[in-house]
VEXDREN-2710 file (C-alpha; in Angstrom, 1 decimal):
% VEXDREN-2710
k/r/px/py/pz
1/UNK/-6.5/-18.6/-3.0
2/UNK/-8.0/-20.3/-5.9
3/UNK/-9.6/-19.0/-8.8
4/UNK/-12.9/-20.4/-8.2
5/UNK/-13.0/-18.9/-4.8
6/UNK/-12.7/-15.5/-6.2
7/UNK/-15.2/-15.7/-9.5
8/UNK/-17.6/-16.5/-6.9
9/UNK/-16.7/-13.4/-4.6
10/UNK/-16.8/-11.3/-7.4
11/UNK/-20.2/-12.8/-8.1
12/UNK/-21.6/-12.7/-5.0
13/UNK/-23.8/-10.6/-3.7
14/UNK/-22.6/-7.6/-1.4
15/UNK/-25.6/-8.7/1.4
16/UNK/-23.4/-11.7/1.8
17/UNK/-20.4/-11.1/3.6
18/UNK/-22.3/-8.2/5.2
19/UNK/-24.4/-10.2/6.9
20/UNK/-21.1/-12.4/7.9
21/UNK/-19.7/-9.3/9.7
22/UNK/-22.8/-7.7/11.3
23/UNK/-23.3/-9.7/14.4
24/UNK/-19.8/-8.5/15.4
25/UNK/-19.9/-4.5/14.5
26/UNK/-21.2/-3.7/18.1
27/UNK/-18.2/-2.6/21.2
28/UNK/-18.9/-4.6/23.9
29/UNK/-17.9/-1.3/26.8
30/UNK/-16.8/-3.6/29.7
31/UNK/-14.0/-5.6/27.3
32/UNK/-13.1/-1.9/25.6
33/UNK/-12.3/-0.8/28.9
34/UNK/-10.8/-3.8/30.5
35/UNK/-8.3/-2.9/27.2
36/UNK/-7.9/0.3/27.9
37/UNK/-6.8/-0.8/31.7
38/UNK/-4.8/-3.3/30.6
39/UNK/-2.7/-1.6/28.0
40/UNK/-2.0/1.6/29.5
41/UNK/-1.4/-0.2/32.9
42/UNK/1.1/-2.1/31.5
43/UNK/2.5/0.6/29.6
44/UNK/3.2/2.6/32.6
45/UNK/4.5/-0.3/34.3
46/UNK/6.7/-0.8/31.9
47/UNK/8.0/3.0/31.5
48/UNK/8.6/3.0/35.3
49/UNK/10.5/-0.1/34.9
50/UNK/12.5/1.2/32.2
51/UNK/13.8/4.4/34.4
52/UNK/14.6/2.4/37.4
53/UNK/16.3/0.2/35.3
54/UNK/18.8/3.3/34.4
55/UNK/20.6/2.5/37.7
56/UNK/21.3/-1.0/36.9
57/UNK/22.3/-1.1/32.8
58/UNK/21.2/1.2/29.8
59/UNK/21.0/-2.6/28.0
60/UNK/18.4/-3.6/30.5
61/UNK/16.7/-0.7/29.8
62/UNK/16.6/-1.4/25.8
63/UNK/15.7/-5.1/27.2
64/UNK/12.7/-3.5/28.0
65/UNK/12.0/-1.1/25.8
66/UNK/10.8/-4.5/23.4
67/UNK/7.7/-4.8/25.6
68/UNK/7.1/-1.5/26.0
69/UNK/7.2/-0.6/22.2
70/UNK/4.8/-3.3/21.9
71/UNK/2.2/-2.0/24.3
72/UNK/2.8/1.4/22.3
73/UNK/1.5/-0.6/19.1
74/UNK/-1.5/-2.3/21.3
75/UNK/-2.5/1.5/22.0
76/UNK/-2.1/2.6/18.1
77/UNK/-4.3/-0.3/17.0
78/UNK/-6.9/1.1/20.5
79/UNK/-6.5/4.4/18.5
80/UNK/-7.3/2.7/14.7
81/UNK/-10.1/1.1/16.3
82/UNK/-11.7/4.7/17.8
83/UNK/-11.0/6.5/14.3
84/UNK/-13.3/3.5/12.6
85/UNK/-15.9/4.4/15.4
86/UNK/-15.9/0.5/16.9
87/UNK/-13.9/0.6/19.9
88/UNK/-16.8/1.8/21.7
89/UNK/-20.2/2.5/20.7
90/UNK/-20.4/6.4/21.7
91/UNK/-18.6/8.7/18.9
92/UNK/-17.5/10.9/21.9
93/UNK/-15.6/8.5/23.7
94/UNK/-14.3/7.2/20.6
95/UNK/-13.0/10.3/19.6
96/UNK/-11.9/11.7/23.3
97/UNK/-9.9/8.0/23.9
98/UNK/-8.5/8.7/20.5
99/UNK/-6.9/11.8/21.3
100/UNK/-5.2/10.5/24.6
101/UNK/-3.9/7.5/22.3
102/UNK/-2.7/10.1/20.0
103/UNK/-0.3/11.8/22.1
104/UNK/1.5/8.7/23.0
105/UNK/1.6/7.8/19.6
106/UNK/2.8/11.0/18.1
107/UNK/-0.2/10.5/16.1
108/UNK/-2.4/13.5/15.8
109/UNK/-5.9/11.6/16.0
110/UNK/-8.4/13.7/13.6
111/UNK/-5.9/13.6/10.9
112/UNK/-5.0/10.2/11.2
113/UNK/-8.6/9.4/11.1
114/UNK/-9.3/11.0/8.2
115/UNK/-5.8/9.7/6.1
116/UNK/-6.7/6.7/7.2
117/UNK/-10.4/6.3/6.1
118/UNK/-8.8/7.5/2.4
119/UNK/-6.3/4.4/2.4
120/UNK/-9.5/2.1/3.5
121/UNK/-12.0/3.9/0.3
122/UNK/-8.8/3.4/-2.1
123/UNK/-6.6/0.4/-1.1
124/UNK/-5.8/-1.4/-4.5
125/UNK/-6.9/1.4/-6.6
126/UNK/-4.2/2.0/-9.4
127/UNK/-5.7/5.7/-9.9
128/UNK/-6.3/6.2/-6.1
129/UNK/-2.2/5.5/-4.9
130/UNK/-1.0/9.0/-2.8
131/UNK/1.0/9.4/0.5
132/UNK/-1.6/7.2/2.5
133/UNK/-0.3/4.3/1.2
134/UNK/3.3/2.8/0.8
135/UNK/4.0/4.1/-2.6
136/UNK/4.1/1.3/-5.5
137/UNK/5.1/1.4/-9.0
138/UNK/4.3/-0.5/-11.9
139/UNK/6.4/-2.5/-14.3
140/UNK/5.2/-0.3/-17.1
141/UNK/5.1/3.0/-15.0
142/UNK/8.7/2.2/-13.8
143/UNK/10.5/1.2/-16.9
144/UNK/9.0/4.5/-18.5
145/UNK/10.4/6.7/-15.6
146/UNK/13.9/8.4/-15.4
147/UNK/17.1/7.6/-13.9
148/UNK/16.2/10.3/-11.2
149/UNK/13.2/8.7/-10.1
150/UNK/13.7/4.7/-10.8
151/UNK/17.2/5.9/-8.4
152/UNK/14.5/7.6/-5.4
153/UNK/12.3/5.1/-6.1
154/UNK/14.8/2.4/-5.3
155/UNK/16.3/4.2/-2.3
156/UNK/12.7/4.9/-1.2
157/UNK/11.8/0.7/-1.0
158/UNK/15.1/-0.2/0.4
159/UNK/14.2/-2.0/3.5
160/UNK/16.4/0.0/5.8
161/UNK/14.3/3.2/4.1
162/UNK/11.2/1.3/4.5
163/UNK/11.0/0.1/8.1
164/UNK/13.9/2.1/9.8
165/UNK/14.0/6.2/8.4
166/UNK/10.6/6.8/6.6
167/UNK/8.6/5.7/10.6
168/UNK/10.5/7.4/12.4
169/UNK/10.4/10.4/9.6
170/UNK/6.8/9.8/9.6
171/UNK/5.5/9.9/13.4
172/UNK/8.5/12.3/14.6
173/UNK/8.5/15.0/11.9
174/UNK/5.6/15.0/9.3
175/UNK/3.0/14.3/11.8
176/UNK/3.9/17.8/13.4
177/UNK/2.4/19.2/10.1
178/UNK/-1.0/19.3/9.0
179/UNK/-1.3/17.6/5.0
180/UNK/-3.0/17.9/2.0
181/UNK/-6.2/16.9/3.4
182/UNK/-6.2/18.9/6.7
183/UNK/-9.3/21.0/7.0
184/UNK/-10.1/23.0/10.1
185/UNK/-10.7/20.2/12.5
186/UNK/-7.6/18.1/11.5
187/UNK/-5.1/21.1/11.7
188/UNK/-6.3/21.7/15.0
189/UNK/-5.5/18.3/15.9
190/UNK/-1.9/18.9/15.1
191/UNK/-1.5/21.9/17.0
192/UNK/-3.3/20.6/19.9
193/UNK/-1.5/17.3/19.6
194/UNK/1.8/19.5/19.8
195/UNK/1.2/21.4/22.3
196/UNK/0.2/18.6/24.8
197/UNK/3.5/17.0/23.5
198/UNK/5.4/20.0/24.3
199/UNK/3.5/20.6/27.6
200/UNK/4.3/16.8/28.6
201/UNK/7.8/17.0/27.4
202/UNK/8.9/19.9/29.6
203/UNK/7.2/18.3/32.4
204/UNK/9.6/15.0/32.0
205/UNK/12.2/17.3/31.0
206/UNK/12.1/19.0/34.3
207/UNK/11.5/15.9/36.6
208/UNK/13.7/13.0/35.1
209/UNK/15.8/15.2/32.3
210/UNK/15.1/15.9/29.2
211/UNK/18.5/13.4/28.1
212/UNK/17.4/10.8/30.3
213/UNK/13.4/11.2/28.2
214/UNK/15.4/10.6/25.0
215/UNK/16.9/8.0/26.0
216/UNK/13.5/6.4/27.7
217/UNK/11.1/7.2/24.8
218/UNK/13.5/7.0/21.5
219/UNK/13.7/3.6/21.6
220/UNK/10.5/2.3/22.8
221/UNK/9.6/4.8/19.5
222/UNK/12.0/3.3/17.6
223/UNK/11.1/-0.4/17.2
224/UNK/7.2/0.8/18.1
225/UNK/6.8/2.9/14.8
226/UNK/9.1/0.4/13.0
227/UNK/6.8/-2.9/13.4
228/UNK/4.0/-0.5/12.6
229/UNK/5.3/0.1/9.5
230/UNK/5.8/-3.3/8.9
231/UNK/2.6/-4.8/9.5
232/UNK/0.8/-1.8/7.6
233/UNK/3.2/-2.7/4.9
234/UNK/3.2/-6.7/5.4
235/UNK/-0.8/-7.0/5.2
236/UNK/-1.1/-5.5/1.8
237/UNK/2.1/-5.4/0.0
238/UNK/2.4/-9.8/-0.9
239/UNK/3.1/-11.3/-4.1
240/UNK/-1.2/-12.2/-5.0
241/UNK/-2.5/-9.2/-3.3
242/UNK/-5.2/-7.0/-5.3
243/UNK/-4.7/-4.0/-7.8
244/UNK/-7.0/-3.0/-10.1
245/UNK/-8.1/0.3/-12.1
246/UNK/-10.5/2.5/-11.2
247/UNK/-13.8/1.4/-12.8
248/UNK/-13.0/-2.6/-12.3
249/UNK/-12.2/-1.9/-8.5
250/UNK/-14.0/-3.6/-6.2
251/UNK/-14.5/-3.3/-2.6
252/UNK/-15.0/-6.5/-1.1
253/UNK/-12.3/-8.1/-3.6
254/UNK/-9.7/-5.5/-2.7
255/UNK/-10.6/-6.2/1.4
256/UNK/-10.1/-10.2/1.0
257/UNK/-7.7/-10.3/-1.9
258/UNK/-5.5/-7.2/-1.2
259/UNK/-5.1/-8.0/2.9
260/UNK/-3.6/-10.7/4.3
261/UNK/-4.3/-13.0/7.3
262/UNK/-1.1/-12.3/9.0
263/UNK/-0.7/-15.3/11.1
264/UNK/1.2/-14.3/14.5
265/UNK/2.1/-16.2/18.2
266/UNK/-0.7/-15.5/20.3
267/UNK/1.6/-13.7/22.5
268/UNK/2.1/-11.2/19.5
269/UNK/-1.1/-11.4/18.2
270/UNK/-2.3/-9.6/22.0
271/UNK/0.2/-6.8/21.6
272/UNK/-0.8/-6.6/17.7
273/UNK/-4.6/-5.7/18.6
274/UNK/-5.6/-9.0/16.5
275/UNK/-4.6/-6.7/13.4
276/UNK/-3.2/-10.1/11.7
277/UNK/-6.7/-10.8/10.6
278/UNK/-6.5/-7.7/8.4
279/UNK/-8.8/-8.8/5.6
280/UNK/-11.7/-8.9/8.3
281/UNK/-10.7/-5.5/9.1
282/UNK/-11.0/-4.3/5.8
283/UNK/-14.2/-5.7/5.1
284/UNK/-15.8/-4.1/7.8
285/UNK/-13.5/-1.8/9.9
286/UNK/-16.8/-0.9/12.3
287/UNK/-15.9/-4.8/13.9
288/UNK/-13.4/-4.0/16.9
289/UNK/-10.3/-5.7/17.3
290/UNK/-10.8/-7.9/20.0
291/UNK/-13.7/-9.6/17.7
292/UNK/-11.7/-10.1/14.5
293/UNK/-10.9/-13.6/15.6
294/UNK/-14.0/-14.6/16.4
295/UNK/-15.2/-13.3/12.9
296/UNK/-12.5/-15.0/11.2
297/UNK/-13.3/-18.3/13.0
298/UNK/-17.0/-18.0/12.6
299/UNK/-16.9/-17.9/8.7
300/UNK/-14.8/-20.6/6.3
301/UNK/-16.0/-18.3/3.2
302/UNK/-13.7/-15.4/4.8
303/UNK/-10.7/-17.9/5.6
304/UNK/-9.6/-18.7/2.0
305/UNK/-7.0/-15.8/1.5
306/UNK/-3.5/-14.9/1.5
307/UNK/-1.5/-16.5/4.8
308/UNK/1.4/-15.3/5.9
309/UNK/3.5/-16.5/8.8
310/UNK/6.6/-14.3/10.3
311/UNK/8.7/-16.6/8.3
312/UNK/7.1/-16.6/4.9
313/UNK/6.2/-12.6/5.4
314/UNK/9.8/-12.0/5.1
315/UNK/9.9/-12.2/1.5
316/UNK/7.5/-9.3/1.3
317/UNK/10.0/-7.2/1.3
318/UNK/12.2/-7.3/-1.8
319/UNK/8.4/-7.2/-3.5
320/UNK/8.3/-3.5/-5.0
321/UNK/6.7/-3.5/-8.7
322/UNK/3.2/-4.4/-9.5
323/UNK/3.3/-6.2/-13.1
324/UNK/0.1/-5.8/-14.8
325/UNK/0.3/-8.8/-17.2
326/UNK/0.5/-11.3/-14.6
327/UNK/-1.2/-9.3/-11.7
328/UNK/1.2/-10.0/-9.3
329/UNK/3.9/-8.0/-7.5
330/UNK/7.3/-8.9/-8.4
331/UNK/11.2/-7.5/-7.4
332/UNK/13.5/-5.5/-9.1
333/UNK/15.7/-8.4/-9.7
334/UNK/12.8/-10.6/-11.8
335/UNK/12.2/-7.7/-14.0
336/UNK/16.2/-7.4/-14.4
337/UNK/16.4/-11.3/-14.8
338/UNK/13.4/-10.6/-18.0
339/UNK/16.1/-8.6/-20.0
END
């Protein structure tokens, strides 16, 4: 991105890039619900497939557990898109589809929701990081902090913490509690959304086993909560993204500075809800995902940002401080290399 680009964002008026995004902010019904067809079709399909597939080889069976996981991401990103209100144009059936989503992702929806709208009103706010975000340090903040905590803090962005134990942590045993922010509504989503999983499991248990569920569903959430944890992390957490303090934080800057254009196969780009063109999202999360492309496309003043391929996102993830000097994140091992 270069620097003239971004004095002129920062100069530009907000009425600009909204009237970019406003003629795609509107669900289009018929292609919302050709998406919900199409995903949870397949998903079944695929589940089906993965039991008869018991009789023939348990490696068969994690053979398909790949697709499956990523139809289990196409309906998190169908969920995303209801708790912004954009996947169709009725709060009601946002909200009912939403909870249905929710119980296959483990994902109690009117706390997610409301999590989730805190990391959109704060991403790239230095005073505004908490447990909605993936936790980052600054140089200064990390060389002032003790053993005990530079020691978690490590452990905590190891990539086998990151993308392995903290999602599966995260969808199988935190989101069975209500947080911080859980008022009435949100709590009751959690016990509602445990219940129905408890109800549901029983019912499998009964029928197919409650082993032979284990060894269906652990995997497909496994490698689903893993590569959502990954692109949540990928599409914010690159060496130029955006962080600044409170009263110089900007909106639109930390939507098309701080999120990446993740740059995916088509084929992955279908199962990934178009969620690579993340900086769109950001700037106006009412647009629903199947139009994100078509916004991107539309507009050359909203393509000159940070592109990552799966290749060049790899290096993401030894990134873990942000250095305030030089407004950049950087790894341990450059601030060890600087003495």
């Amino acid at each position: 991105m270069s620097v003239d680009s971004a004095v002129t964002r920062q100069k530009s008026s907000p009425p600009a890039w909204k009237n970019m995004v406003k003629p795609y902010q509107s669900a289009d019904t018929r292609r919302s619900i050709w998406q919900v067809v199409n995903s949870f079709g397949l998903l079944f399909i695929l589940w089906v497939g993965m039991y008869f597939s018991l009789n023939v080889s348990y490696w068969l069976t994690l053979a398909l557990a790949v697709p499956t996981a990523g139809m289990l991401v196409r309906i998190f990103i169908i969920q995303h898109d209801c708790g912004h209100g954009s996947f169709f144009n009725l709060r009601k059936a946002n909200d009912r589809l939403g909870m249905v989503c929710g119980v296959l992702t483990l994902t109690p929806y009117y706390q997610w929701r409301k999590s989730h709208a805190v990391h959109h009103a704060t991403a790239g706010n230095l005073n505004r990081r908490d447990i909605h975000d993936v936790f980052t340090m600054t140089v200064k903040e990390y060389q002032a902090a003790s053993f005990k905590d530079k020691v978690g803090y490590h452990i905590y962005r190891n990539p086998l913490t990151l993308f392995l134990v903290v999602p599966m942590t995260l969808f199988v045993v935190l989101y069975r509690f209500p947080n911080k922010l859980s008022r009435r509504k949100e709590k009751m989503s959690v016990y509602v959304n445990d219940i129905i999983l408890l109800f549901i499991v029983a019912i499998l248990s009964y029928f197919i086993g409650f082993r032979t569920f284990l060894m269906l569903y652990l995997p497909v959430l496994f490698l689903a909560s893993g590569v959502g944890t990954w692109l949540f992390y990928v599409q914010h957490q690159f060496e130029e993204t955006y962080w600044a303090e409170d009263d110089e934080w900007d909106y639109s800057l930390a939507a098309l500075e701080g999120s990446s254009y993740y740059k995916l196969p088509k084929v992955l780009q279908w199962f990934t809800g178009n969620i690579g063109f993340h900086h769109i999202h950001h700037l106006s999360p009412r647009i629903p995902n199947y139009k994100l492309e078509a916004c991107h496309k539309s507009n050359p003043e909203l393509q000159d940002v940070t592109e990552l391929t799966m290749i060049t996102s790899l290096k993401t993830a030894a990134l873990t401080l942000w250095d305030e000097d030089q407004k950049r994140l950087i790894s341990f091992n450059e601030l060890r290399r600087r003495g």
